[in-house]
N, C-alpha and C positions, 0 to 999 in steps of 0.2 A: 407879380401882380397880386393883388388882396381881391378874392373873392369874397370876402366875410360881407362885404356889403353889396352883393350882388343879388338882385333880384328878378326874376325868368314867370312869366305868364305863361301856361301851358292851358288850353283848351282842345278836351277832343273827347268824345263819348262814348270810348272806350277805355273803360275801367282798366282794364288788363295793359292798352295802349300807354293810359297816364300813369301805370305803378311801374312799367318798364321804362321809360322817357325818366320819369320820378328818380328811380334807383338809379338808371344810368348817368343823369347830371351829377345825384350827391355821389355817388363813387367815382367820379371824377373831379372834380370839385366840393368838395363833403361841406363845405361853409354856405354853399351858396339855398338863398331862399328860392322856392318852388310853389307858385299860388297857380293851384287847379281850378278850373272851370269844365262842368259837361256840356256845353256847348256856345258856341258865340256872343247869344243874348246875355249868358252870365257870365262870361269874360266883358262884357263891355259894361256889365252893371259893379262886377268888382274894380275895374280898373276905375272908374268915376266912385266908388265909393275910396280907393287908394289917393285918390286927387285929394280928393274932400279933408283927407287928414291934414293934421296941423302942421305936420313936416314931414310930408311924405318920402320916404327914401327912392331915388333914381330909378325906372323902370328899365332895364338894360337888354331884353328880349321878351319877344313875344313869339311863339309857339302855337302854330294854327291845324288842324285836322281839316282837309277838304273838306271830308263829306260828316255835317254836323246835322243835328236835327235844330228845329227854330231857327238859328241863325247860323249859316253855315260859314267855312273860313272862307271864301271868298267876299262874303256878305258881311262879315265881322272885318277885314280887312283892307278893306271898301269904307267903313265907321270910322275905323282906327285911321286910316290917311285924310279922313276928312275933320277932324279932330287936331285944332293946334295943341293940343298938348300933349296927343299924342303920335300924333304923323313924322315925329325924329328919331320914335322907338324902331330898332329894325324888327321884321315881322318874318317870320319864316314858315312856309305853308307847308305844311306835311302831306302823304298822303301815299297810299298804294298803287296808285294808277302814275305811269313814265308818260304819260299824254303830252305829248306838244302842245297840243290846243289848249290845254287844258294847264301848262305852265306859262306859256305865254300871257294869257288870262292871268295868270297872276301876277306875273311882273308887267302887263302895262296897267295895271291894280294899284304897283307900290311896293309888292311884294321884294324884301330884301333877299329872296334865295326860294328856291322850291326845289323841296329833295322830297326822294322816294324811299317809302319807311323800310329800314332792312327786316332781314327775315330773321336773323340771330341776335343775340342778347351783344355778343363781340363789335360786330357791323354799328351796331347799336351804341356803342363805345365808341369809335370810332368817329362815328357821324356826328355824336354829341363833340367829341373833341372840338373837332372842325369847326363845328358853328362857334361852338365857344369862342375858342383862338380869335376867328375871324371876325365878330361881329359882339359878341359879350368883351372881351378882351381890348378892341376899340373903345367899345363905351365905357368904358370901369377906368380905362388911365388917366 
């Protein structure tokens, strides 16, 4: 698979959060592009400024932190499904909390997957794999 044109939307409001997500995609996929947002409001103002371009390349994940300030991922993810050009992107909710309630919510949302952010940098590998494979790797073929 050619990840060189791969492109991943990552929002979440922790700095520390998106340099480790950050590291662990490109060290796993060292091609693939990485557009950050601190929080929903500006993931959904960069992805409509990404529209806007003359030939914008394929957005192939989106990368959501629950708990966001302004626009949080479940409220950003809520936009994004409501949004035809962008409700085919799969969307993955991040977050600390294994809440039922609180996953369910997001998948009758839209939400393609809700996983629980791990504690180590390894886990963190891992995790990125998985979504990759499963959900970036669908959309890229």
């Amino acid at each position: 698979m050619n990840y060189a044109k791969t492109v991943i939307f990552l929002a979440d409001d922790d700095e520390d959060d998106r340099y480790f997500l950050r590291q662990s995609l490109q060290e796993v996929y060292p091609s693939v592009r990485v557009v950050e947002a601190q929080d929903g409001s500006e993931l959904l103002n960069l992805l409509d400024a990404w529209s806007q371009q003359p030939a914008p390349q394929p957005v192939h994940l989106i990368l959501l932190d629950w708990n966001m300030p302004k626009l949080n991922g479940l409220e950003a993810l809520m936009a994004i499904k409501a949004s035809p050009w962008l409700r085919h992107i799969p969307t993955v909710i991040l977050s600390t909390s294994a809440e039922s309630t609180q996953q369910n919510r997001a998948y009758r949302s839209g939400a393609s997957g809700y996983l629980q952010k791990p504690a180590s940098y390894a886990h963190l590998n891992q995790l990125v794999r998985s979504v990759s494979s499963c959900l970036v790797g669908a959309a890229a073929d």
